[in-house]
N, C-alpha and C positions, 0 to 999 in steps of 0.2 A: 846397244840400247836404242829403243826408239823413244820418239817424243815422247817428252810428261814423264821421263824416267821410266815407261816399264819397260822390262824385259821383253826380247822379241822370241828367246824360247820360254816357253811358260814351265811355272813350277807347279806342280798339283797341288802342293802343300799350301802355295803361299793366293789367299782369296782377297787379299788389298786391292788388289791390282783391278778386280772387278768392276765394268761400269764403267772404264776406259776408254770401251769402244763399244759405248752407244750408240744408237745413230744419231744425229744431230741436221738442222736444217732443212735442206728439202727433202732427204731423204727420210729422215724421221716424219714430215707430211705424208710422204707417199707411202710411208710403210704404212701409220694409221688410216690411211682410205683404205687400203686391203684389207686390213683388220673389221674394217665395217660393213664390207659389201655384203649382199644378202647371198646365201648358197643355193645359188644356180650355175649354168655351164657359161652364161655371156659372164658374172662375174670372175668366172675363173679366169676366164681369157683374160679379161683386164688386169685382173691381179699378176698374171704372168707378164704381162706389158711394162705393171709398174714394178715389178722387183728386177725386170731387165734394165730399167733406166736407173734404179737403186743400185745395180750391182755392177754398174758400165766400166766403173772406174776401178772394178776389181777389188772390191771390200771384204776383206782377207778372214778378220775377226769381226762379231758381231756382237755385243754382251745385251741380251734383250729381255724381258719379261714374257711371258707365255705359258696358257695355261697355269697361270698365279705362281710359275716355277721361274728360279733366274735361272738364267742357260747363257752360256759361252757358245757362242756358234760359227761355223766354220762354210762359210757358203761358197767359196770357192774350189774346197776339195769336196765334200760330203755331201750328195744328192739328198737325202735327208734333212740336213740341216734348210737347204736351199729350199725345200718346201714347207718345214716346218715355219718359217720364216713368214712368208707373204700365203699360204695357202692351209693355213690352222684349221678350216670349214674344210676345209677336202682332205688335209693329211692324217688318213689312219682314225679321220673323225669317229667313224663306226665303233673301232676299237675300245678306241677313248670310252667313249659313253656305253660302251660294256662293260667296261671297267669299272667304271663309280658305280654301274648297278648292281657287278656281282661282287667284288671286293666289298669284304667286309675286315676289321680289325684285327682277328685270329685266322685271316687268309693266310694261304700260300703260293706265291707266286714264284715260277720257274723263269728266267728270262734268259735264251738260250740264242746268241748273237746280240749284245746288248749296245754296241754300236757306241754313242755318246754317253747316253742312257735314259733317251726321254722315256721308254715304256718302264722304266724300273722305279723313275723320278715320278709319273705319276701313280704308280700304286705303292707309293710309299705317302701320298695324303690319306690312300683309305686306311693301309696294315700300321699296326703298330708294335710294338715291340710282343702281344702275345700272339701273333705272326709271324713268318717268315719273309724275304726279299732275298732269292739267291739269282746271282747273276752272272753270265758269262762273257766273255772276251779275249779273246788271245792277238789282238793286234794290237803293238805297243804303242801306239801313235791313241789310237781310240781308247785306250787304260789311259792314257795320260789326260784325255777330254774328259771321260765318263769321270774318272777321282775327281779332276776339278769343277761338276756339276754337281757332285754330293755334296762336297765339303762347301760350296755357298749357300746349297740350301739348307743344310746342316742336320744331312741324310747318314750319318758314321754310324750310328747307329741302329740305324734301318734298313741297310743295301747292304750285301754280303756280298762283295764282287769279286770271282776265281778269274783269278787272270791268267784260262786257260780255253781253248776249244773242247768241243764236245763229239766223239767220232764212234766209231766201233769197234775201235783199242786203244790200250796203252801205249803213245809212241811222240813222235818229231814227226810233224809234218808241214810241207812246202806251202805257204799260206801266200796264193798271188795278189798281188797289190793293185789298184784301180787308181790313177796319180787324178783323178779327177772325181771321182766317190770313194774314198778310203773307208767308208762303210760297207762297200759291196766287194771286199775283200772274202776272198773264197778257199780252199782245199782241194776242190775238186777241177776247177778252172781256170784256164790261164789266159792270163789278158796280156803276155809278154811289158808288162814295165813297172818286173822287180818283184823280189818276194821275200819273206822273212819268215824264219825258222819258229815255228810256235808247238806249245804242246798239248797236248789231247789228251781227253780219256773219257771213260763210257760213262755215260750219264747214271746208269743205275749204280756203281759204285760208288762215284760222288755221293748221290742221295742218300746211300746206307752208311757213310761215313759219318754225315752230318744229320740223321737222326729224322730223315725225311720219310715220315706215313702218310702223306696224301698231297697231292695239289691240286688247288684249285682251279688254277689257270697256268698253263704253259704259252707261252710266245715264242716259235722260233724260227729268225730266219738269218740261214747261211748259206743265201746262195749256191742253190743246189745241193749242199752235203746233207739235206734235211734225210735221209735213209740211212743213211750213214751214222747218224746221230739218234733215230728213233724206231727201228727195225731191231738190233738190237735188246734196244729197253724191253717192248713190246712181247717180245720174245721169253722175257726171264723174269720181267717184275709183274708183281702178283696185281691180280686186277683191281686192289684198293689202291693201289699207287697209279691206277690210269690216271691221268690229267681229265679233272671233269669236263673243263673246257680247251679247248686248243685254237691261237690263232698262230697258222703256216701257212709261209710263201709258195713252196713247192710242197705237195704234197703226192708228188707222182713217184709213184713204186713203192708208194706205201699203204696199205688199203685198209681206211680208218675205217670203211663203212663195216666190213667183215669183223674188223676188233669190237665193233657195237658203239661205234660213232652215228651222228645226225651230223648232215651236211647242214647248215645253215643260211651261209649266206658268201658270195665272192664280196671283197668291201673293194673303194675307188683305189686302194691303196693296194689290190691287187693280191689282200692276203685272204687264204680261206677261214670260216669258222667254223666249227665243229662242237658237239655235243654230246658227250657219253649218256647214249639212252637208255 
């Protein structure tokens, strides 16, 4: 047990415990200066300054508000969490604000690597229940974060999370572990420190299980297996189930423009966007 009674392995179920581990003191000052700086590159720098001296002492859990969402955050393993944290104006901002403008309440959002779950947590303000929110994950560490980001925001009924990977068969596959971004946990690459047995299976299946005719928006990043995961699909499922939109990390060896994609735009966050035109 650590101080104030909570648990130091967390329970997904149990959301009491939330709010714990706020920031408090000087670090809660310097976290709100980041939050205000205006978006440019000399703010960024500074912001990276001030969540180096936020995070000196090795601040493990985070429980913070963001993007109107509470979020549990983990900044010393998950590169993600670490910027969603002190660099809200730079992380994935583009995304973001694609998102509130094409989500609408009968959306369908694909979320394929769903990591904690911040992309699935924010398009769960726009969709509602006569929408979809399907989500994936097959790293048990990050199922155990993303469950307990729903359940404080009181998403159960909004987020469908398979707690499984997405590949180009039915199978068991070796998923390498990144002991300092447990987000950028992979299949295809090995970072040698550790890995865990997770399981797959093709995207277009899933979708015809659960009754899936169209998405709106796909997001998907795993760390290189993105071919693996959408060459596949692309191949077999009929062109009303394209993704009208798509944001992908890697999008190499897979050739969206020939499918009858529009490139868009690279965002800071280094993911591509695309356009079924």
């Amino acid at each position: 047990m650590s101080k104030g009674g909570v648990k130091d392995v967390l329970d997904p179920k149990d959301v009491n415990a939330y709010g714990f581990y706020k920031l408090r003191g000087i670090k809660k000052v310097l976290f709100e200066l980041a939050q205000i700086l205006p978006k440019n590159i000399i703010s960024f720098k500074i912001a990276l300054i001030l969540r180096k001296i936020t995070l000196r002492n090795k601040v493990k859990i985070i429980d913070q508000t963001q993007f109107d969402l509470k979020l549990r955050l983990f900044p010393m393993d998950n590169l993600g969490d670490r910027f969603l944290l002190f660099l809200p104006k730079f992380f994935e901002y583009d995304e973001f604000q694609l998102m509130s403008q094409c989500l609408k309440e009968d959306s369908i959002f694909i979320d394929i690597g769903g990591n904690m779950g911040i992309y699935s947590l924010i398009s769960a303000k726009y969709i509602n229940k006569t929408g979809r929110i399907l989500s994936f994950e097959p790293n048990p560490k990050m199922i155990e974060r993303f469950r307990f980001n729903i359940k404080i925001n009181e998403f159960d009924q909004l987020i469908e999370l398979n707690e499984i990977g997405i590949a180009d068969k039915e199978m068991t596959f070796s998923l390498a572990l990144s002991k300092k971004n447990l987000g950028g946990a992979s299949i295809v690459k090995n970072f040698g420190e550790g890995n865990v047995m997770v399981k797959c299976r093709p995207l277009l299946d899933v979708l015809k299980e659960n009754e899936i005719t169209k998405i709106d928006l796909l997001k998907i990043d795993i760390e290189e297996a993105e071919p693996l995961a959408l060459n596949p699909f692309f191949q077999n499922a009929p062109r009303a189930l394209f993704p009208k939109i798509i944001f992908i990390e890697s999008e190499d060896n897979i050739d969206l423009i020939k499918l009858g994609y529009k490139f868009i735009k690279r965002t800071r966050a280094q993911n591509s966007i695309y356009v079924l035109d």
